[in-house]
N, C-alpha and C positions, 0 to 999 in steps of 0.2 A: 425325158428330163424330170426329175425330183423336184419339187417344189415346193416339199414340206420345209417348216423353219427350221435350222437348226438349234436343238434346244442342248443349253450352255451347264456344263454342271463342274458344280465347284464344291473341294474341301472345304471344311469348316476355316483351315486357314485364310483361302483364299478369299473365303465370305468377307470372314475377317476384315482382309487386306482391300475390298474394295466396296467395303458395306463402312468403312470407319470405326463398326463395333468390335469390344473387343471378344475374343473368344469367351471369355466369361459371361460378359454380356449376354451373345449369343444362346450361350446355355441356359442362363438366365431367363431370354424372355421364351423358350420353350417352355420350361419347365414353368413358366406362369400363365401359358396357353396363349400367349403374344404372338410364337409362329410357328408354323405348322413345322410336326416331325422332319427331321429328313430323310429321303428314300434309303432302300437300307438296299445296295450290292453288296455282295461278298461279306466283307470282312470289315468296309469301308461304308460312313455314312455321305448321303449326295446331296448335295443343295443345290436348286436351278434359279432361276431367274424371277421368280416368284418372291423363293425368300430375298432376295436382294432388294426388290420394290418392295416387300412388307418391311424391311430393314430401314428401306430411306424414309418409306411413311413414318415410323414411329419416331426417328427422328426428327422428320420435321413436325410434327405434334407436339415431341418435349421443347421443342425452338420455341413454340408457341405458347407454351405455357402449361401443357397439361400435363396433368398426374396418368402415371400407368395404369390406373384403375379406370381412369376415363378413356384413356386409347384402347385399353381393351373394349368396352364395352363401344366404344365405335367402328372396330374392327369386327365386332360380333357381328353388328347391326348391317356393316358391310358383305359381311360372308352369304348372311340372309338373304342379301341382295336388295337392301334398304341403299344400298348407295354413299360414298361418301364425299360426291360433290358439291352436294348445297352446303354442307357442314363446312366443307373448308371456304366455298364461298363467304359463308358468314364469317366467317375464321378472318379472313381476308381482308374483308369489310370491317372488321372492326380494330385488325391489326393496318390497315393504310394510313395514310396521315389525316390528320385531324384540322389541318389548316392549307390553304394555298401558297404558304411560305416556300420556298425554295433554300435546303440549303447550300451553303458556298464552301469555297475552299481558301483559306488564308495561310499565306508564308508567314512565319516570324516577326518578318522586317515589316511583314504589311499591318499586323495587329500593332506592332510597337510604334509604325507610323499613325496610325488611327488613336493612340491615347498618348499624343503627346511627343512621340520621338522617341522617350526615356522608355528604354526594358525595363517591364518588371516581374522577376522572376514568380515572385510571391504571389501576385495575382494572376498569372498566367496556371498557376497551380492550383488556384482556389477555383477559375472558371474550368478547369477540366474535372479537379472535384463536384462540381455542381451540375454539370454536363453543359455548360454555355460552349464550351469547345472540345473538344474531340479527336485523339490522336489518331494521324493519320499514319497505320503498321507500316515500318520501310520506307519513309517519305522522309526519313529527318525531321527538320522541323516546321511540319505542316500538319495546320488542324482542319477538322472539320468542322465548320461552323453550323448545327440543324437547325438555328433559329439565330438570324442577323439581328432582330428587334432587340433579343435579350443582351448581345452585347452593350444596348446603350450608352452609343457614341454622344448622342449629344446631350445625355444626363453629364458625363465628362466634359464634353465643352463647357458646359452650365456652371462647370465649378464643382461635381460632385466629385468626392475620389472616389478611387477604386474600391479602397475597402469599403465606405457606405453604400455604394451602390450591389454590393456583394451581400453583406447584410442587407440589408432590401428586398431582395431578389430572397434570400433563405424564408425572410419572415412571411414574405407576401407567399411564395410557394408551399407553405405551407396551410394557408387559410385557403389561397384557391384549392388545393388538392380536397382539402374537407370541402368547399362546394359540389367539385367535380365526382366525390364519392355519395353524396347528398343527392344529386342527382342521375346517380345512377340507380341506386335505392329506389327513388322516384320512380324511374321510367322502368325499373324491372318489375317493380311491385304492378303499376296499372299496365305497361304494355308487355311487355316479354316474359313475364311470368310464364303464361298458356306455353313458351317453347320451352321451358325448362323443368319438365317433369321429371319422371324416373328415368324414360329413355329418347332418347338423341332423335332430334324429331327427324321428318322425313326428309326427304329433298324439296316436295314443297314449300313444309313448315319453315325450312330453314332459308329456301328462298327469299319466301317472305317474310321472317326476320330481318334480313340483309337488308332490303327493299327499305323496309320502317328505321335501320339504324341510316341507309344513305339523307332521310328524310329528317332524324332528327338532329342528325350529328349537328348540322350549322346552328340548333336552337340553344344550346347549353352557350354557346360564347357570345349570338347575341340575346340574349338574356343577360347574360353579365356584363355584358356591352353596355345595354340600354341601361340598365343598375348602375353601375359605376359611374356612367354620365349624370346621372340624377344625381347619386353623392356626392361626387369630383362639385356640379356646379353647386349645389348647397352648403357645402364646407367650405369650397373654396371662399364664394362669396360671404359666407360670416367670417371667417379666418380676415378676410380683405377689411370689412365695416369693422374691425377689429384692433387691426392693425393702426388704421387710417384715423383712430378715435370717436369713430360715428358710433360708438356703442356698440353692445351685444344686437345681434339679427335675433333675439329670441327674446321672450318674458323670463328674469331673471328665475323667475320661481322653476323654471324648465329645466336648468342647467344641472350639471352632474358634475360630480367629485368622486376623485376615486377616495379609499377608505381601505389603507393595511387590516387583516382582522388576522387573530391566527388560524394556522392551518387547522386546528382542534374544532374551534368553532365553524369555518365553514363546512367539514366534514359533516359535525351535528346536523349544521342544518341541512346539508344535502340527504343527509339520510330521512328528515323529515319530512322536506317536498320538492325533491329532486334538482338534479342541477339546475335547470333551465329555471328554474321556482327562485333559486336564490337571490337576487337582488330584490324582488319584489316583495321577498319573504323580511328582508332586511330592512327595507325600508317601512314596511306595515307595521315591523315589530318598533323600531324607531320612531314613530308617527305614535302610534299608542304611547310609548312611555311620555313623548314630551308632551299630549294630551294630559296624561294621568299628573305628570310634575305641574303642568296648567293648573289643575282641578285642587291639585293639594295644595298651588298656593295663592287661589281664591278663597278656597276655604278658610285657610289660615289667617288671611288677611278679616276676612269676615270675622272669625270668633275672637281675634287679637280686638279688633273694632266693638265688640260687644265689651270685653271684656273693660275697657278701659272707660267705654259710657255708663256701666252699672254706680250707680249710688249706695252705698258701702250702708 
């Protein structure tokens, strides 16, 4: 009895047809040393089983985000026989989710019962532009909800509408994302730099990359956790003594004002001492002049005062 595998070989069509790629593709990622020739009978080129798993790797890498220049050079690494487990391990680890949220699945009728009873068409369009909801292919009309917090049902009970709390969610998403990319800065520069040289590190290296993103992923939200609780109760509480007439929570001299300037002028001065520089720079320069106008109108007052004591 035989009990060698049989090994499966397919036209390029057929590649084709059950690789998802298209013929062009195909020739494509040959001709950029992505996948190995095919066996050449007769008259006829052969693909077997091989390029079909080299064909689904590469797609699953561009899923992931990389450029062809980095899947080759990790398929290089693999040929070598550097392995390409730990790499996608990492892959893995840092494409899984990011919180213990679970998301849900909502009908129509159920999101429209949760804000009110009343459809609305317009906000139901802006939360799937924003990604709070998510069409669900062939289901009609049913979303996917990846994160229930974001719909903020009881910011809507509270009284808020739809569109402020939409706005909201744009302005606030965008200053956390400058966190979230601020700390990644952070933690590649001191830790994960060492895995990100020329070449794709080993299967250990990238192990333990893995390892330090499972360890640090929970410190980026509470760190922002703990932040925002410190702000939330300090604003709140002066906003409150505020309100209630018990005065400012601060020495008057502390407080801040914003100040239109033109675009011309902040420009100047950012090129002088950088953006971060600019209020500080404004303000020292505003602090001198109203010194100097001090000085000239002690002065003045002084030789006005001489002038009018002299005996003629």
């Amino acid at each position: 009895m035989n009990d060698e595998p049989v090994r499966v070989a397919y036209r390029i069509e057929d590649l084709s047809h059950h690789s998802g790629a298209t013929v062009r593709t195909i020739r494509a990622y040959q001709d950029r040393g992505l996948l190995p020739r095919p066996e050449r009978r007769g008259r006829a080129n052969v693909y077997a089983d091989a390029h079909l798993a080299r064909l689904r790797q590469i797609a699953d890498l561009l899923d992931r985000g990389y450029t062809l220049a980095s899947i080759k050079e990790l398929l290089e690494a693999w040929d070598a026989g550097r392995g390409l487990g730990g790499i996608l391990g990492l892959v893995a680890e840092v494409d899984g989710p990011w919180t213990d949220e679970e998301a849900v699945r909502m009908s129509r009728a159920e999101l429209d019962e949760r804000f009110g009873g009343r459809p609305d068409d317009a906000a139901v369009a802006e939360a799937v532009e924003l990604g709070v909801l998510e069409r669900v292919p062939g289901a009609g009309e049913v979303y996917l909800v990846p994160s229930p917090q974001e719909l903020a049902v009881e910011l809507y009970a509270a009284g808020v509408p739809l569109s402020a709390i939409s706005g909201h969610l744009r302005e606030l998403r965008g200053k956390v994302e400058h966190i979230a990319a601020r700390f990644l800065e952070f933690t590649t520069e001191h830790v994960f730099a060492r895995y990100l040289g020329e070449h794709p590190p080993s299967d250990a290296e990238a192990a333990e990359a893995a390892s330090l993103v499972r360890r640090l992923r929970p410190l980026a939200q509470q760190t922002v956790d703990a932040e925002l609780a410190r702000a939330m109760r300090l604003f709140a509480t002066r906003h409150l003594r505020e309100r209630l007439g018990a005065g400012p929570s601060q020495d008057p001299g502390d407080e801040t004002r914003s100040v239109q300037l033109p675009v011309t002028t902040m420009r100047a001065v950012e090129t002088l001492v950088g953006s971060a520089q600019v209020a500080a720079f404004v303000a020292a320069a505003v602090e001198r002049e109203v010194q100097a106008r001090t000085l000239d109108h002690l002065t003045s007052n002084y030789n006005n005062h001489n002038v009018v004591g002299e005996t003629p």
